[in-house]
C-alpha positions as semicolon CSV with decimal commas, in nm:
position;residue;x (nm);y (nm);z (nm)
1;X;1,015;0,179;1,143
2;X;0,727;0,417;1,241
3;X;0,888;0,671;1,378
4;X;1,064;0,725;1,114
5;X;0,928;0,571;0,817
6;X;0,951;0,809;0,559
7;X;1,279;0,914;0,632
8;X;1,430;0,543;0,591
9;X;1,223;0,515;0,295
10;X;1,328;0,874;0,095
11;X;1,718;0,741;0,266
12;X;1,699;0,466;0,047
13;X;1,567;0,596;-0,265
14;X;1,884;0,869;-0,229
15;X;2,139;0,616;-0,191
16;X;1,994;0,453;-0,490
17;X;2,057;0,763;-0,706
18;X;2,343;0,821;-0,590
19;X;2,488;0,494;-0,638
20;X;2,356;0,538;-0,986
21;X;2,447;0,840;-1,041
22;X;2,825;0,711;-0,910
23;X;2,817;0,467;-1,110
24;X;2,725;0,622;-1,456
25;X;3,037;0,793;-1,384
26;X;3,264;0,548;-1,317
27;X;3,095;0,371;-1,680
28;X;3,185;0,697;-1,878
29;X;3,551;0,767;-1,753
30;X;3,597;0,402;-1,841
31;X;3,492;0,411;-2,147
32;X;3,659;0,734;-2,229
33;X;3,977;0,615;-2,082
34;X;3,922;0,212;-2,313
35;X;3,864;0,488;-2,651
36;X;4,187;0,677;-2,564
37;X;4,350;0,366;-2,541
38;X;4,208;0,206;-2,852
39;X;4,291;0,547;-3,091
40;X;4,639;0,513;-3,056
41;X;4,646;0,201;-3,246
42;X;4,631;0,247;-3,642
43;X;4,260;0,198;-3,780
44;X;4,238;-0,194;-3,899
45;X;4,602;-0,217;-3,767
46;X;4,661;-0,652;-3,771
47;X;4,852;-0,812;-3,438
48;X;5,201;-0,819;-3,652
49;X;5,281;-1,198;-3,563
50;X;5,651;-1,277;-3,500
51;X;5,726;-0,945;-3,441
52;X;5,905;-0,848;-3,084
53;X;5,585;-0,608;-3,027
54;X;5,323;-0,921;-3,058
55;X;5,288;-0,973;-2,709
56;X;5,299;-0,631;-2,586
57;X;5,049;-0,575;-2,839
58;X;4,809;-0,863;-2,764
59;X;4,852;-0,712;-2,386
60;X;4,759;-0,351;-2,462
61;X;4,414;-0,480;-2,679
62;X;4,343;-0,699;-2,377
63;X;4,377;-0,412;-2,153
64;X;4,138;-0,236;-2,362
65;X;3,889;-0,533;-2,444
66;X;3,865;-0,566;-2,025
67;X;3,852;-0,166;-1,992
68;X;3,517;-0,130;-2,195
69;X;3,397;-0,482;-2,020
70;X;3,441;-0,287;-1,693
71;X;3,237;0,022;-1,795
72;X;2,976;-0,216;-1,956
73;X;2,943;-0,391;-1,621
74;X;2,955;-0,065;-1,424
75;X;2,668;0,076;-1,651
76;X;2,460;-0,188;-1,608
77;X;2,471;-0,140;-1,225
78;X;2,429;0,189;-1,263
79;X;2,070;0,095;-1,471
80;X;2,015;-0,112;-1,188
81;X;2,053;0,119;-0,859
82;X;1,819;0,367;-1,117
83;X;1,556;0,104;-1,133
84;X;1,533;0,025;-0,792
85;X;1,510;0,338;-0,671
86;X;1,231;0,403;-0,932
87;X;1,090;0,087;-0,792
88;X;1,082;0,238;-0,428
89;X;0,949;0,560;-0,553
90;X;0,668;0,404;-0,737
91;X;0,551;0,140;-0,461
92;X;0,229;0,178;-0,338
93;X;0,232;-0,130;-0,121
94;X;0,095;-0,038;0,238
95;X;0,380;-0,123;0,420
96;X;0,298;-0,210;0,846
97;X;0,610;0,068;0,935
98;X;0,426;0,315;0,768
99;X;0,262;0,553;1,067
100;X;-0,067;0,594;0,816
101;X;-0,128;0,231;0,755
102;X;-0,413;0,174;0,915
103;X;-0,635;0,460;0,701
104;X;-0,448;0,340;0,399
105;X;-0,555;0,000;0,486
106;X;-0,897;0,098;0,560
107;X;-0,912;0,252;0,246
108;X;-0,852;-0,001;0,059
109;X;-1,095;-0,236;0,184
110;X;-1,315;-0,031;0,129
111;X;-1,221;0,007;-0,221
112;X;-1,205;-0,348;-0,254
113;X;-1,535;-0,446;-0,076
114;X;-1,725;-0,198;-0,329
115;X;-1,587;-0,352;-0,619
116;X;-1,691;-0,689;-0,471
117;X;-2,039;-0,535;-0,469
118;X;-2,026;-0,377;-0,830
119;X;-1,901;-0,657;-0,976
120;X;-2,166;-0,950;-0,811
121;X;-2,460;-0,671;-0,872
122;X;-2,367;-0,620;-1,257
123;X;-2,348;-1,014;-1,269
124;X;-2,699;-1,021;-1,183
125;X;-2,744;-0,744;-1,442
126;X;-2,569;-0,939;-1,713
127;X;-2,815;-1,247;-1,628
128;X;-3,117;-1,084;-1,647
129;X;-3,009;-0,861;-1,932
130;X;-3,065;-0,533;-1,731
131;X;-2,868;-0,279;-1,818
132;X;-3,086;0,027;-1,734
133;X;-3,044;-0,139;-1,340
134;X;-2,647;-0,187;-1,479
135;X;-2,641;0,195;-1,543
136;X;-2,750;0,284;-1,232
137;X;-2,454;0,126;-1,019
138;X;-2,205;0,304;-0,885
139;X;-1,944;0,382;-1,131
140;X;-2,112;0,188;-1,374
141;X;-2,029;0,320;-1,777
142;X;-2,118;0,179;-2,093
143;X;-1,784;0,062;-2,195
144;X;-1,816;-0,167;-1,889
145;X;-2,121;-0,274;-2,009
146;X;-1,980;-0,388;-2,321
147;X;-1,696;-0,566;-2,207
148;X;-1,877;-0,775;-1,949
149;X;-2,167;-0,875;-2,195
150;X;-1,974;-0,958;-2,475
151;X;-1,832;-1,335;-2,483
152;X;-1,505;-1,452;-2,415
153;X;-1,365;-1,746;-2,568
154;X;-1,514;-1,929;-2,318
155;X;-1,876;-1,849;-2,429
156;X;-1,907;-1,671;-2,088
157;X;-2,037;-1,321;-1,970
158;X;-2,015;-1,108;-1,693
159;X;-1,714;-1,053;-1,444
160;X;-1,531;-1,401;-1,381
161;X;-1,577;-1,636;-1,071
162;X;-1,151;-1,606;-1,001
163;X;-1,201;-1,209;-1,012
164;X;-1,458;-1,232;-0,718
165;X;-1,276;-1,508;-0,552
166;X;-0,899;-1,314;-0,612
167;X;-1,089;-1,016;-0,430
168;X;-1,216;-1,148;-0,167
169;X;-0,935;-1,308;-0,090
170;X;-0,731;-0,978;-0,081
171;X;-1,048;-0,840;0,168
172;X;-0,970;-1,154;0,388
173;X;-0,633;-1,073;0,378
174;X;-0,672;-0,638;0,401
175;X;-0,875;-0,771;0,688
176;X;-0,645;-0,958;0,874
177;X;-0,389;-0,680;0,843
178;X;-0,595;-0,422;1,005
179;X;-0,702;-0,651;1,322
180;X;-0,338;-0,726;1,359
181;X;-0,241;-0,321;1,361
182;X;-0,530;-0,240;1,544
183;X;-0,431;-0,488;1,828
184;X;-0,073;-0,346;1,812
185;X;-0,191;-0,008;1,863
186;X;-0,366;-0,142;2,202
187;X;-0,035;-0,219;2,336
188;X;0,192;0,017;2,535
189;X;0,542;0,014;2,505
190;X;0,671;-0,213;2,805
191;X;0,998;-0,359;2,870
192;X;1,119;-0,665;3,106
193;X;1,492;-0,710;3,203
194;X;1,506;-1,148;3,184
195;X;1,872;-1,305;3,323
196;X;2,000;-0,973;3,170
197;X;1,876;-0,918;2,825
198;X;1,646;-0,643;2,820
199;X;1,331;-0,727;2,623
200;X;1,141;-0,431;2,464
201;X;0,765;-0,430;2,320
202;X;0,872;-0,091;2,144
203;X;0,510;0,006;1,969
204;X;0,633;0,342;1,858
205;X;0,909;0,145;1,625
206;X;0,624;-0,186;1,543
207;X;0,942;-0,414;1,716
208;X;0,962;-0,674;1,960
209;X;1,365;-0,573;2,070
210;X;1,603;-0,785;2,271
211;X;1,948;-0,607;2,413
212;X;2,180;-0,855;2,579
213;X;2,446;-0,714;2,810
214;X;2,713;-0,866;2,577
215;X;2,726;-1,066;2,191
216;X;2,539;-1,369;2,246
217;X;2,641;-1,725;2,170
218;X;2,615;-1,848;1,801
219;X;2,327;-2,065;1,862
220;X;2,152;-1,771;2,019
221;X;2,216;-1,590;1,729
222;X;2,113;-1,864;1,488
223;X;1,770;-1,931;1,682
224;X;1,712;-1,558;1,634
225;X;1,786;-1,558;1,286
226;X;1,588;-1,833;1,229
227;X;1,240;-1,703;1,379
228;X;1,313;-1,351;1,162
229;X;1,495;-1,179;1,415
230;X;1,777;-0,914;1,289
231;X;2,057;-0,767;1,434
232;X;2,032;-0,372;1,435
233;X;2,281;-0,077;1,480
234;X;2,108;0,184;1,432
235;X;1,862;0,096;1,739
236;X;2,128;0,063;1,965
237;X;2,250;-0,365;1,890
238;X;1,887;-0,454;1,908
239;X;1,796;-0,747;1,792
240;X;1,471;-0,708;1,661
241;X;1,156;-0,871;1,468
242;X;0,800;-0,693;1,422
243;X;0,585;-0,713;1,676
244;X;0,328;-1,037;1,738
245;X;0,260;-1,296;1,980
246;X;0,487;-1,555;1,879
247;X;0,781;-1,310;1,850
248;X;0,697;-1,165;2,195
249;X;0,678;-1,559;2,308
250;X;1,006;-1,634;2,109
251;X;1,211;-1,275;2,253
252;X;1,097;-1,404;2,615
253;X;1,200;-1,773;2,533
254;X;1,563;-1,663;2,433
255;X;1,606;-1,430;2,676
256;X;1,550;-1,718;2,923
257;X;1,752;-1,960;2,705
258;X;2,062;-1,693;2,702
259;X;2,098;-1,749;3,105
260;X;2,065;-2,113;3,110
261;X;2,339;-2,146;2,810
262;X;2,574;-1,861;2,984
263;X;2,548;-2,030;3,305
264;X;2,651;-2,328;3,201
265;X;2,981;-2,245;3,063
């Protein structure tokens, strides 16, 4: 959440590592252990058939076979708790908890509105075969020049009509994010108290929070669920869902519903 963003999100990359880090561990001292079982049978030693020690010995090499399938299978975990928190390290999606999202998001469209603009200006460049107007674009180079007049497949020049239209759909969208933040920020943190559930508009944490006096029925729960809600500890047993209008609407509509359905048992 907002107010504390970038401690949730450096929290998570930690327990990643460690949980790799765990479980690279737990891979080696298994495979270790699977070795120092395996050396104490003779190299190219056969399963002596008939013998009283076939069965213990068909045991033991099972015990090892499953021994170095358990550090395989705790390795690749390992790989995988490393990638993810790679993943979270390297993620440059703006994400609506973060406190700065609104200057990163402002940012970008601005990014993406001038490269809307470069790329329908060197269009008209590419038609009329102007490149000395090309070269005087904003970051306008020859290599770019190149690749936009020379052919594809397709006979065609110049940036592609699904790069414009993939653009400004992303502006549409950058857009729409920023109003929605922006009317968010308008808001002040209010609560109501509705047949006993407290309802909070909590604008420092970007939640719309509902705390009932007690656990609510299952179908409460499920209706929750169902419109995104989750159930939080660490904010006290909110139930919770970022804030909008229908999940303000849908907080207030429970809250309501949770009287009717207690009252009536």
């Amino acid at each position: 959440m907002k107010h504390n963003y970038e401690e949730r999100r450096q929290n998570r990359i930690d327990y990643a590592k460690e949980k790799a880090a765990k479980l690279q561990k737990e891979s080696n001292q298994l495979y270790n252990h699977a070795q120092k079982m395996a050396s104490v049978i003779p190299m190219g030693q056969p399963i002596l058939v008939g013998h009283h020690s076939e069965k213990w010995d068909r045991n033991y090499r099972g015990k090892i076979h499953n021994t170095f399938g358990k550090a395989v299978a705790a390795g690749d975990k390992a790989d995988y708790y490393e990638n993810k928190a790679a993943t979270i390290e390297s993620n440059d999606a703006i994400s609506s908890d973060d406190p700065l999202a609104l200057d990163k998001l402002r940012k970008k469209l601005a990014l993406l509105e001038s490269t809307q603009e470069f790329m329908k200006s060197a269009n008209k460049c590419v038609k009329s075969g102007n490149k000395v107007a090309f070269m005087k674009l904003p970051h306008a180079t020859e290599k770019i020049w190149i690749e936009i007049t020379t052919p594809d497949f397709l006979k065609r020049v110049g940036f592609p009509d699904y790069s414009l239209k993939n653009n400004n759909a992303n502006i549409r969208s950058v857009k729409h994010r920023i109003a929605k933040l922006e009317s968010i920020e308008q808001l002040a943190t209010s609560e109501k108290i509705i047949n006993g559930v407290r309802v909070v508009i909590n604008t420092e944490a970007n939640r719309v929070q509902l705390f009932f006096p007690q656990i609510p029925p299952e179908d409460i729960r499920k209706r929750l669920r169902d419109r995104g809600f989750r159930f939080s500890r660490s904010e006290g047993n909110a139930w919770q869902q970022f804030i909008s209008n229908s999940a303000v609407g849908h907080a207030y509509m429970v809250a309501g519903l949770y009287q009717a359905e207690s009252s009536a048992k």
